[in-house]
LONU-984899 format. One record per residue (C-alpha): residue number from 0; residue in one letter; x, y, z. Coordinates in steps of 0.02 Angstrom, whole numbers, plus 50000, padded with zeros to 5 digits. Layout:
<recs>
k,r,u,v,w
NUM,a,X,Y,Z .
...
</recs>
This chain:
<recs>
k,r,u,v,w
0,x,50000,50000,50000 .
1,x,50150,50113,50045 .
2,x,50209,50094,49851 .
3,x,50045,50136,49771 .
4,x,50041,50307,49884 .
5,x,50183,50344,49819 .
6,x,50162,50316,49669 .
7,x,50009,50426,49675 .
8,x,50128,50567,49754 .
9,x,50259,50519,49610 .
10,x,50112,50543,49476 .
11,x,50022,50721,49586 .
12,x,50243,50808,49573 .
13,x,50268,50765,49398 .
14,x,50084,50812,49337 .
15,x,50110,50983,49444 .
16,x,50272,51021,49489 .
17,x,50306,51047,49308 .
18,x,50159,51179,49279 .
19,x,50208,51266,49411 .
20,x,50394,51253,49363 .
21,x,50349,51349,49213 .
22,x,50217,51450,49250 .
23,x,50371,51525,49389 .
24,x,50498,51528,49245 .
25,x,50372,51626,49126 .
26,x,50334,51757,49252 .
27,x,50521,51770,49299 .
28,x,50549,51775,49108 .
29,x,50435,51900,49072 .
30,x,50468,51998,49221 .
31,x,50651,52009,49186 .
32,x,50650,52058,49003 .
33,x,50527,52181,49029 .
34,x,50636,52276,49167 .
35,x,50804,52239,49042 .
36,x,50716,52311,48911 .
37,x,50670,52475,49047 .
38,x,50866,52466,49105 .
39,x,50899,52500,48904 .
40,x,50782,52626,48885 .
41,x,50866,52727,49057 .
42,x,51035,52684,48980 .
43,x,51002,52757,48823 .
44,x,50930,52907,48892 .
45,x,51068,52942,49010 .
46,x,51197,52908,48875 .
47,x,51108,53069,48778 .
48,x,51144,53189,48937 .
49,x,51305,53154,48953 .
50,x,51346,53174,48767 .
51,x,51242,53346,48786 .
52,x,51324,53386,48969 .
53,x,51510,53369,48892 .
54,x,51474,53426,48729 .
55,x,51444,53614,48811 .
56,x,51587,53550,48910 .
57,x,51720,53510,48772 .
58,x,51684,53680,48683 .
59,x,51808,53794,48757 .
60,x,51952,53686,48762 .
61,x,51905,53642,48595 .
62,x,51878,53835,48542 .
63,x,52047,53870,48641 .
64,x,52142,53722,48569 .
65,x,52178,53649,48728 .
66,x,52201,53462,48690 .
67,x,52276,53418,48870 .
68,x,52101,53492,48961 .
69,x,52028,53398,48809 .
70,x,52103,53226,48866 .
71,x,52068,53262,49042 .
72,x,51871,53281,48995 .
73,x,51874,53130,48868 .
74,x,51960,53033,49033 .
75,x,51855,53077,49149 .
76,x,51705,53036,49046 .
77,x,51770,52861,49029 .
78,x,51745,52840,49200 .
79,x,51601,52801,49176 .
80,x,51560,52605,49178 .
81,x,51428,52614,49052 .
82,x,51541,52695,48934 .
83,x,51659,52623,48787 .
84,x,51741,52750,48716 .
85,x,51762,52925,48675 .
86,x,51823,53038,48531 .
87,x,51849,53210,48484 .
88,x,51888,53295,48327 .
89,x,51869,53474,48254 .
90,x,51778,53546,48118 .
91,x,51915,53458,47991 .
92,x,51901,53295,48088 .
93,x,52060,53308,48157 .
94,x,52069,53189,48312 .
95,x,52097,53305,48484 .
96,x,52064,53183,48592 .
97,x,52022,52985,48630 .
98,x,51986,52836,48751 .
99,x,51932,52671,48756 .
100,x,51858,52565,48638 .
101,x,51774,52642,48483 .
102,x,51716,52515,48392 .
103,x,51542,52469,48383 .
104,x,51495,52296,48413 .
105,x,51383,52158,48509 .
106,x,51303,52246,48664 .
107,x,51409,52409,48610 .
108,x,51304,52571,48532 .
109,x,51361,52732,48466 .
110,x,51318,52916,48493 .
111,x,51382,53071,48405 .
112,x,51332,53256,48432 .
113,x,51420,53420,48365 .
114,x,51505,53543,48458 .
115,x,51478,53721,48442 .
116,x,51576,53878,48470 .
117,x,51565,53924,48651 .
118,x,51547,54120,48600 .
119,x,51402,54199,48637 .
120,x,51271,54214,48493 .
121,x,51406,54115,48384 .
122,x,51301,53942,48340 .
123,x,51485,53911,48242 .
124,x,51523,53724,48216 .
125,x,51695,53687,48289 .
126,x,51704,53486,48304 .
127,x,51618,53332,48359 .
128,x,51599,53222,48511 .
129,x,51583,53026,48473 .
130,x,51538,52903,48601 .
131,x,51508,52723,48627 .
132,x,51434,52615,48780 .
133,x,51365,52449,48805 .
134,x,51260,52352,48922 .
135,x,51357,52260,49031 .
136,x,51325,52326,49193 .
137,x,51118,52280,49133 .
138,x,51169,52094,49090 .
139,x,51259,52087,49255 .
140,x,51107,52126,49324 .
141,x,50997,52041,49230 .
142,x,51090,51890,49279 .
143,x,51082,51909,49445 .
144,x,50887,51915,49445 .
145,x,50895,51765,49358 .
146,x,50986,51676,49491 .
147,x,50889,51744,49619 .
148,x,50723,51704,49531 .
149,x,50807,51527,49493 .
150,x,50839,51521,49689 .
151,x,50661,51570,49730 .
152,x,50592,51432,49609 .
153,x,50679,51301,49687 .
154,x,50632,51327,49865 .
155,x,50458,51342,49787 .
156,x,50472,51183,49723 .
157,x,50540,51100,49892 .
158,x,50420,51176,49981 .
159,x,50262,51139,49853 .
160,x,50354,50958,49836 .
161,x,50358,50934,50045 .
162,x,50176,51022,50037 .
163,x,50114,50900,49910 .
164,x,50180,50768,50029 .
165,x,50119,50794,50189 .
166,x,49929,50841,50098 .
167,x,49947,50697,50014 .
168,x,50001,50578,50154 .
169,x,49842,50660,50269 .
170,x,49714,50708,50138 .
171,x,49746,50539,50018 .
172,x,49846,50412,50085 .
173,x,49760,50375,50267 .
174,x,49595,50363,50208 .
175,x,49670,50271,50021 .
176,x,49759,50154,50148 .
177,x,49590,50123,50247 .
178,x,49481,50084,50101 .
179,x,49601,49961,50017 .
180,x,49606,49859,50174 .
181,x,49417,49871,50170 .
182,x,49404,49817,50003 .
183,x,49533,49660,50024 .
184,x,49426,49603,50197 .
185,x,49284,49625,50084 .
186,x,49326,49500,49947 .
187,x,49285,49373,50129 .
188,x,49106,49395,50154 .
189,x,49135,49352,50350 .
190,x,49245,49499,50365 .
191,x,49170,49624,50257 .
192,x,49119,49781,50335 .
193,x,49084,49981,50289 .
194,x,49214,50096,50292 .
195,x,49217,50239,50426 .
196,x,49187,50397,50316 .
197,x,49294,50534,50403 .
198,x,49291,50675,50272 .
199,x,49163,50778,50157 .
200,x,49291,50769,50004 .
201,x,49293,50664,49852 .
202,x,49350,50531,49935 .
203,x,49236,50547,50090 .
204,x,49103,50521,49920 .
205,x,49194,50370,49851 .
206,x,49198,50283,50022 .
207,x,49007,50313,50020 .
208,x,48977,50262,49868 .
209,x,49063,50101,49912 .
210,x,48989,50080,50084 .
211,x,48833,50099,49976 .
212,x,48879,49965,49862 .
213,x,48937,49858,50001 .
214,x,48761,49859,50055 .
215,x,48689,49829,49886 .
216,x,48822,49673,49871 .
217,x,48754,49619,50038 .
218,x,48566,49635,49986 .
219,x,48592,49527,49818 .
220,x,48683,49400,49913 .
221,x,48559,49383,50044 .
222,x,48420,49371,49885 .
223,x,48544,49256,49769 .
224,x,48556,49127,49920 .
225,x,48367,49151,49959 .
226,x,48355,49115,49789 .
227,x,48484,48971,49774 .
228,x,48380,48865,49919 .
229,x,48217,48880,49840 .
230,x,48307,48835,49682 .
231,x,48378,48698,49784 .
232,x,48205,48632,49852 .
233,x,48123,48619,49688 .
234,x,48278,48537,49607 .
235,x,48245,48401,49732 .
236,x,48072,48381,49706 .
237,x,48101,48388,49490 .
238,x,48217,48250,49550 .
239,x,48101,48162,49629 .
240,x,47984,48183,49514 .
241,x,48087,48132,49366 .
242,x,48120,47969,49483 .
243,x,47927,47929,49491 .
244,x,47915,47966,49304 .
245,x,48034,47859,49260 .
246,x,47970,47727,49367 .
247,x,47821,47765,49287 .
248,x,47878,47761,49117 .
249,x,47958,47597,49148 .
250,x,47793,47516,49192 .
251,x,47693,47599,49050 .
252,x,47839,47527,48933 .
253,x,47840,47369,49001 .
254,x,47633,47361,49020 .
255,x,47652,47429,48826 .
256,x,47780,47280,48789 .
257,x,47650,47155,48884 .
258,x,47519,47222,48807 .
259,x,47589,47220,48614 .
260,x,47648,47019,48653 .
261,x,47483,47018,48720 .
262,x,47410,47079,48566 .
263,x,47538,46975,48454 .
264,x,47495,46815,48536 .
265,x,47297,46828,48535 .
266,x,47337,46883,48327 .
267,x,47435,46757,48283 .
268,x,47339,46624,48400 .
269,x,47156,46672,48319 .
270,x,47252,46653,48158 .
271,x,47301,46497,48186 .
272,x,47145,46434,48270 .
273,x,47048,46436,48105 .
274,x,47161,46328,47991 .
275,x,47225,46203,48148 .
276,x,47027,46182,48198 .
277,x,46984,46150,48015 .
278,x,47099,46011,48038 .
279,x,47080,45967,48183 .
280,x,46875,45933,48158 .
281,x,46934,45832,47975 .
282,x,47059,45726,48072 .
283,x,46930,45681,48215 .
284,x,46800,45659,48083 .
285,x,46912,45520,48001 .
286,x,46961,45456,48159 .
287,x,46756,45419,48186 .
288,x,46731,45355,48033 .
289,x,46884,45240,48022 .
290,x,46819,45156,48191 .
291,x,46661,45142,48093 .
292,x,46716,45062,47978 .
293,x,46826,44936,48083 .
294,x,46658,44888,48179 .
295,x,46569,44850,48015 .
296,x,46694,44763,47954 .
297,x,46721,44672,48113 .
298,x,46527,44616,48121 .
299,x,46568,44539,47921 .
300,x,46430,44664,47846 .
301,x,46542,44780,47770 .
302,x,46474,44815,47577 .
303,x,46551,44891,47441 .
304,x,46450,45040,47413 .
305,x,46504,45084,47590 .
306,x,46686,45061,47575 .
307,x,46672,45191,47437 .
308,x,46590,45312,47554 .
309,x,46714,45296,47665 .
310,x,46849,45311,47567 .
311,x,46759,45461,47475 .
312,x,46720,45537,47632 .
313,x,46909,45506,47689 .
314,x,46970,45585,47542 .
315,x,46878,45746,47540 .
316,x,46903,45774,47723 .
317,x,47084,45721,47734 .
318,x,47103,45879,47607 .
319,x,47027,45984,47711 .
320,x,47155,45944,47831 .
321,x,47287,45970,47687 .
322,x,47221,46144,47653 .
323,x,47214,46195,47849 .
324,x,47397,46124,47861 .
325,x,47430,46258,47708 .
326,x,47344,46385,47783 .
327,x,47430,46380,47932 .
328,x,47603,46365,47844 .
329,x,47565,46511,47757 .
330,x,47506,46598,47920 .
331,x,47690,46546,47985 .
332,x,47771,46628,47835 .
333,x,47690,46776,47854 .
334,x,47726,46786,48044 .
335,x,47919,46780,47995 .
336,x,47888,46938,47882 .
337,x,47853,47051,48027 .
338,x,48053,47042,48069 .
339,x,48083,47117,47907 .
340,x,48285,47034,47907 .
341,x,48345,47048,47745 .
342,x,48421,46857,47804 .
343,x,48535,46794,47636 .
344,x,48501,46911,47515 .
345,x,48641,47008,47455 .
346,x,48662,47214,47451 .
347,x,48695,47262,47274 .
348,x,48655,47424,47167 .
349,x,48502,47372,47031 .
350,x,48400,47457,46910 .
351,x,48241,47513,46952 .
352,x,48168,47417,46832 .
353,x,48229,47254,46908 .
354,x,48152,47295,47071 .
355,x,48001,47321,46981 .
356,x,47986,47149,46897 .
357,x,48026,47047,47038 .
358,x,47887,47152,47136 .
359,x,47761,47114,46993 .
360,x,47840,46943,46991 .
361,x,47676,46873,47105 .
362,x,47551,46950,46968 .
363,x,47577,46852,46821 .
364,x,47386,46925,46733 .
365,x,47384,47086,46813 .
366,x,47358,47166,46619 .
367,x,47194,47071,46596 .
368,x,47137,47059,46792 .
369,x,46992,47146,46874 .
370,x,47129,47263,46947 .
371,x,47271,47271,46813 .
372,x,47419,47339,46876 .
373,x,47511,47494,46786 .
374,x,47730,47522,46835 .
375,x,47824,47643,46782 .
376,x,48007,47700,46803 .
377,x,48061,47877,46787 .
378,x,48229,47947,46781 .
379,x,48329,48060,46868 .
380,x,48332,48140,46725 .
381,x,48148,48173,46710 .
382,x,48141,48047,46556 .
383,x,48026,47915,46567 .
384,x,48106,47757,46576 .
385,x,48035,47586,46576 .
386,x,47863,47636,46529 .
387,x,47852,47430,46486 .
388,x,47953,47341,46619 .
389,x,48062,47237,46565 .
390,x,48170,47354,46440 .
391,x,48328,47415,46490 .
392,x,48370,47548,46619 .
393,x,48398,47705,46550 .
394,x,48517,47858,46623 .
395,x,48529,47819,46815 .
396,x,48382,47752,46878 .
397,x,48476,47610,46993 .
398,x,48482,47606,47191 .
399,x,48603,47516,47318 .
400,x,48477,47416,47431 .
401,x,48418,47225,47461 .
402,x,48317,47218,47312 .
403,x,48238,47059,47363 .
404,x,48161,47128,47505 .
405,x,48141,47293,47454 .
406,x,48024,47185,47310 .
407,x,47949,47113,47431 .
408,x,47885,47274,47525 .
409,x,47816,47312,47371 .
410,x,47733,47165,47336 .
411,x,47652,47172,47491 .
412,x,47590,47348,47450 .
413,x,47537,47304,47281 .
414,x,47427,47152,47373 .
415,x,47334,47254,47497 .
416,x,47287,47379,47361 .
417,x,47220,47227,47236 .
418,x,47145,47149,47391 .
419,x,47070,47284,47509 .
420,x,47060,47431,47394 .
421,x,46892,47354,47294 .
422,x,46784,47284,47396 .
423,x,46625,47190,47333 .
424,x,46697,47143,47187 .
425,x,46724,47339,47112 .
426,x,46846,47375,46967 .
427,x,46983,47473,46962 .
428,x,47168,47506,46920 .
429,x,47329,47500,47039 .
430,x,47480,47605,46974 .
431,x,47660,47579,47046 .
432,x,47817,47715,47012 .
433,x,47976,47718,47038 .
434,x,48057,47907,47025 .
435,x,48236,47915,47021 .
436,x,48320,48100,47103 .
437,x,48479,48165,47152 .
438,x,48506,48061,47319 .
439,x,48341,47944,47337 .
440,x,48221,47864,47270 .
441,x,48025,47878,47273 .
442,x,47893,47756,47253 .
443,x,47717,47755,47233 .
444,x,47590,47638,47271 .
445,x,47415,47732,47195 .
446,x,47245,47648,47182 .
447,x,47080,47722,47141 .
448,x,46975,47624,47246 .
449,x,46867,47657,47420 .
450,x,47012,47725,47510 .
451,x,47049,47708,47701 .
452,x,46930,47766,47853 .
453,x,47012,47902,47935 .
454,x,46965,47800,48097 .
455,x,47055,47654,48034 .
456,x,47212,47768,47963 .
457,x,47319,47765,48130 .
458,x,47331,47571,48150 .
459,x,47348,47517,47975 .
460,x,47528,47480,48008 .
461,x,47481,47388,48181 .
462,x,47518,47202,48193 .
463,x,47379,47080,48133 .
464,x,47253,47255,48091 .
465,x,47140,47212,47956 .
466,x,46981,47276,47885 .
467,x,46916,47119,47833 .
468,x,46979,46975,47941 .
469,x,46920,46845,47800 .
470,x,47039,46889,47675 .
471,x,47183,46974,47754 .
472,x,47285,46941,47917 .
473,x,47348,47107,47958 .
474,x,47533,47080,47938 .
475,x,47580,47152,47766 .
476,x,47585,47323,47800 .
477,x,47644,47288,47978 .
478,x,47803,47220,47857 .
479,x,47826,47363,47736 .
480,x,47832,47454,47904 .
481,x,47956,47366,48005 .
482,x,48068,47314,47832 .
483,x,48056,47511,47802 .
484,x,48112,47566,47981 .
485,x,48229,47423,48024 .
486,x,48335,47367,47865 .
487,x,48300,47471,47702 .
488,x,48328,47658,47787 .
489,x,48180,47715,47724 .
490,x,47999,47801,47771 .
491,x,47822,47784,47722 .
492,x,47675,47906,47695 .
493,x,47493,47889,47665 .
494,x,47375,48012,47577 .
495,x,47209,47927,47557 .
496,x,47022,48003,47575 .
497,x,46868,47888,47594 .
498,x,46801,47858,47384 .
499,x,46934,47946,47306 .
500,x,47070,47790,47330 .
501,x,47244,47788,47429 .
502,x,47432,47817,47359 .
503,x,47577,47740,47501 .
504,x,47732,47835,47447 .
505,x,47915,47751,47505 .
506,x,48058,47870,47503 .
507,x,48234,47790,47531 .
508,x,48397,47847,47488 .
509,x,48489,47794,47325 .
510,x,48642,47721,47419 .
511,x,48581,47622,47592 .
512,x,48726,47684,47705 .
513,x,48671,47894,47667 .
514,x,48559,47957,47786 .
515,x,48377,48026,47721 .
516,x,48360,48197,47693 .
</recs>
């Protein structure tokens, strides 16, 4: 702290000291070449009486030609400090008398008057009186107020220096010294305190202000940790709440999770019940009649004609049983589409066009059926390309993907539109594209029949949903879902109003490792 005082001393001397320094040397500047400029003016006046005092003086030895008295004027005219040099001639510039130094020079001026006839009424010129003096005696002087100005200035600045000090040490320092210590305790809030305010000055005002701002500090502190704890008390309960949602959110997921096996389970088991009850009453049936039959013929009255029911009967039921067994084979097949695992099949870039065929593979008539089916492929281009399937690719209308199964979603798609889209045996065409653009693919599934209830809309991709339980099982779109999501990176929307038909459009990216846009 004893530094930084004085180092505000050290800055107060040389930010002051200086002005005055010079203000004191411009006065004592001033001053002094105003009163050497006076000491000229006196000079030069006094030099002009004594040239006219001895000129009136040199006449009569010079009128007499007496050139001794002549010398003892000129000499005693030199005794003068202020003066140079004299010189007298006559009227023919004849030299009568000299002293000193003539010559004019630096600090040295010249005077010259006539001198007349000392005879009364004679005005007669009868020589000349020239005289030089300098300023020596007013540099001497001026000199000597410079020192003693010089002299003054310094014990000004000693005394304005040890001034500065001692105000500085009482007036600044003492109180500076107090409110740094305040401030430093204050950085501890334990130990911070106001600071006593002993003076009305500026820094009487500063240590208010900050005794003010000390109180302020203290104020937001108190409110920031009022603040903090109730911050602190509803953290805990968010916590705690987060904990009970979670908990909660674990049993609603797992309840979901029961709830969808649930749902699975009854789906697939009133599936099955159909086809393995079918069989089930055909194989009993047989069984009956076979013991039947082994009573007749053990009684010896079995007859032809009822051999061939029996074995008629037999027949017709046993495929019964065949076709349940199918049925529920099938049912199993589709069951293994919901995981949508590409399995085998092999990731390789294709044309569109190829995809297309081995999705129309399953629909052998579908130019002459009740519901023909219409593909197209279209460029990225914008060219039309495979108008008929089957003829080669044009530009770059291929996609990296598992075409097999990526077929196979489309299959599916192209089934529930031929199978749920005209009900009641109505007409009407099914239309499948394939647009090729910069990074993906597009492709539409469009069909101009009844279209899907808006009730129904939000399940259609639910496990074993169907509209019509007697010729669908509900797992198709469930599929095109699920292959969509899980394997092919792709997505799925639906625009469909009730009358006016439905169109599914699959977006997926050209190469299968790029992310959708």
């Amino acid at each position: 702290m004893l530094s930084r005082s004085r180092s505000l001393l050290t800055k107060f001397l040389v930010l002051v000291v200086p002005i005055v320094v010079l203000c004191s040397v411009a006065a004592s500047g001033l001053s002094t070449y105003l009163n050497a400029q006076d000491l000229q003016r006196q000079l030069g006046q006094e030099m002009m009486n004594v040239v006219a005092t001895e000129g009136v003086a040199l006449a009569l030895p010079l009128w007499n030609y007496r050139s001794d008295n002549t010398q003892s004027i000129v000499d005693a005219i030199l005794v003068n400090p202020n003066i140079s040099g004299v010189r007298v001639t006559d009227n023919f510039n004849t030299v009568i008398a000299e002293g000193g130094t003539l010559a004019a020079g630096d600090g040295r001026w010249a005077i010259t008057t006539p001198i007349l006839s000392p005879v009364a009424g004679d005005a007669a010129y009868i020589g000349r009186l020239f005289l030089t003096y300098n300023d020596h005696q007013i540099r001497r002087t001026v000199r000597e107020r410079l020192l003693s100005d010089a002299s003054l200035v310094a014990a000004l600045i000693l005394a304005l220096s040890l001034g500065a000090a001692v105000a500085h040490a009482v007036a600044i320092g003492r109180p500076l010294t107090r409110f740094v210590r305040a401030i430093r305790r204050a950085e501890d809030p334990t130990l911070r305190q106001p600071v006593p305010v002993t003076a009305r000055d500026e820094i009487g005002d500063i240590m208010a202000a900050y005794n003010r701002l000390l109180h302020r500090l203290g104020e937001e502190e108190e409110e920031r940790r009022r603040a903090n704890d109730a911050l602190r008390v509803e953290r805990d309960r968010a916590e705690d709440a987060l904990r009970h949602l979670k908990a909660a959110q674990d049993s609603l997921i797992q309840a979901e999770k029961l709830a969808a096996l649930g749902g699975l389970v009854a789906g697939m088991a009133h599936e099955m019940n159909t086809p393995i009850g079918n069989a089930l009453v055909a194989a009993s049936f047989v069984v009956d009649q076979t013991v039947a039959m082994e009573a007749t013929l053990a009684d010896g009255k079995l007859r032809a004609q009822a051999l061939r029911d029996y074995l008629a009967a037999t027949r017709e039921t046993v495929g019964h049983v065949v076709d349940s067994c199918d049925r529920a084979a099938g049912l199993v097949r589709s069951f293994k589409m919901v995981a949508a695992d590409p399995g085998e099949q092999d990731r390789s870039t294709v044309p569109l066009s190829a995809v297309i065929d081995m999705a129309l593979a399953p629909f052998p008539e579908r130019t002459a059926a009740r519901h023909p089916i219409h593909a197209e492929v279209i460029g990225a281009d914008g060219t039309d390309g495979d108008a008929v399937i089957g003829n080669p690719v044009i530009g770059n209308a291929v996609i990296d993907s598992y075409p097999s199964l990526l077929a196979e979603v489309l299959t599916a798609l192209l089934r529930n539109a031929t199978t749920h889209a005209y009900p009641n045996g109505a007409e009407g065409a099914v239309r499948l594209t394939a647009r090729a653009e910069a990074d993906r693919v597009v492709f539409e599934v469009a069909d101009d029949g009844c279209g899907i209830d808006p009730d129904a809309l939000p399940r259609i991709f639910d496990p074993f949903f169907t509209t019509d339980r007697r010729i669908g099982s509900g797992i198709g779109l469930h599929f095109v879902h699920n292959a969509l999501a899980r394997t092919l990176n792709g997505r799925i929307v639906v625009e469909t109003a009730v009358g006016r038909g439905s169109c599914f459009r699959l977006t997926l990216p050209r190469r299968l490792d790029q992310p959708l846009a």
